[in-house]
N, C-alpha and C positions, 0 to 999 in steps of 0.2 A: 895218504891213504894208509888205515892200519889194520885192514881186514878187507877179506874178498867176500861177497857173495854171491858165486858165480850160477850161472844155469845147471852146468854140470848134470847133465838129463838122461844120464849114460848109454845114450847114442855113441858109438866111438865115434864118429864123423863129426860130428855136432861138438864135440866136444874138445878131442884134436883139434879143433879150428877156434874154438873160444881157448884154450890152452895156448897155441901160437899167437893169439892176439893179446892177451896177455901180457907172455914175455915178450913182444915187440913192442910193447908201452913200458912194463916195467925192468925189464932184462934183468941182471942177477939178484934185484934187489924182490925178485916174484920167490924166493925160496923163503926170506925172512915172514912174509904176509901170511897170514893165518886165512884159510877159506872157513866159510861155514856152506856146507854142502845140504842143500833139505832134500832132494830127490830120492836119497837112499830112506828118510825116517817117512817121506809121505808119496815118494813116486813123483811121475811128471805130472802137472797137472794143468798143463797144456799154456791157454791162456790167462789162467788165475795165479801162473809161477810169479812172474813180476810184483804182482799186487803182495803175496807172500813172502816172496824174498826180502823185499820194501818192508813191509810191515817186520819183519826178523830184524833187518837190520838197526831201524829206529829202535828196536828192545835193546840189540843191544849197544848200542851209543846210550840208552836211558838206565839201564843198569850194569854198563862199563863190565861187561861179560860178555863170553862167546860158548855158546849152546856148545856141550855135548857134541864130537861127530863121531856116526857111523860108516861103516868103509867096508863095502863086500866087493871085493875084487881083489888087483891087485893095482895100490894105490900107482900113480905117476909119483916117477923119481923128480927131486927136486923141486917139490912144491907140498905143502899143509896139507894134504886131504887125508891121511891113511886116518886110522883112529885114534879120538881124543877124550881126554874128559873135558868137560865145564871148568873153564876160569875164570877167574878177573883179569880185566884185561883195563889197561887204559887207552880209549879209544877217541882219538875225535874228527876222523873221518872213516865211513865205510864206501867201499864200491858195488855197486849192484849192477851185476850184468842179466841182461833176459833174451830171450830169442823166440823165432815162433817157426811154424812150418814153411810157409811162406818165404822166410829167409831174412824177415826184418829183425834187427838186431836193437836193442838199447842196452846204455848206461847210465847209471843215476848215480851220484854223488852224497850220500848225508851226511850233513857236519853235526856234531855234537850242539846243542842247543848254549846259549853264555847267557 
């Protein structure tokens, strides 16, 4: 994996808990991974996050860039989120996490197309 696109829905609850699962999948190697965060540029959007965050991601595996991030708060120490600009990035896996109120949880995996 070479980028995260996590939920990130700035719930602290919600969030602190996809944060700890995380780094219990990737431990120190979760500070090197770049997130791309969309809740702060379009909000939560409840059930349509998934579909969006999927669709961000495949952009960029297809044009080997990571969007722009915005950060109002104060980012978590030891992980990508504070603010960035747009890069190139060589990528050819992304992670997509989603979650719902309910409590059901996914991840989706997208490899770069060969």
């Amino acid at each position: 994996v070479d980028a995260i696109v996590p939920q990130a829905c700035g719930c602290r609850v919600a969030d602190t808990a996809e944060l700890a699962a995380l780094r219990a999948v990737f431990g120190d190697r979760l500070a090197e991974l770049p997130f791309v965060t969309l809740a702060p540029n379009v909000g939560d959007l409840g059930a349509g996050a998934g579909a969006l965050a999927a669709t961000i991601a495949a952009v960029c595996l297809d044009r080997q860039a990571l969007p722009a991030r915005i950060h109002h708060g104060n980012p978590e120490e030891g992980v990508q989120v504070g603010p960035a600009a747009s890069e190139s990035r060589s990528l050819r896996k992304v992670l997509v996490c989603t979650g719902s109120i309910g409590g059901q949880c996914g991840a989706l995996v997208l490899s770069k197309a060969t």
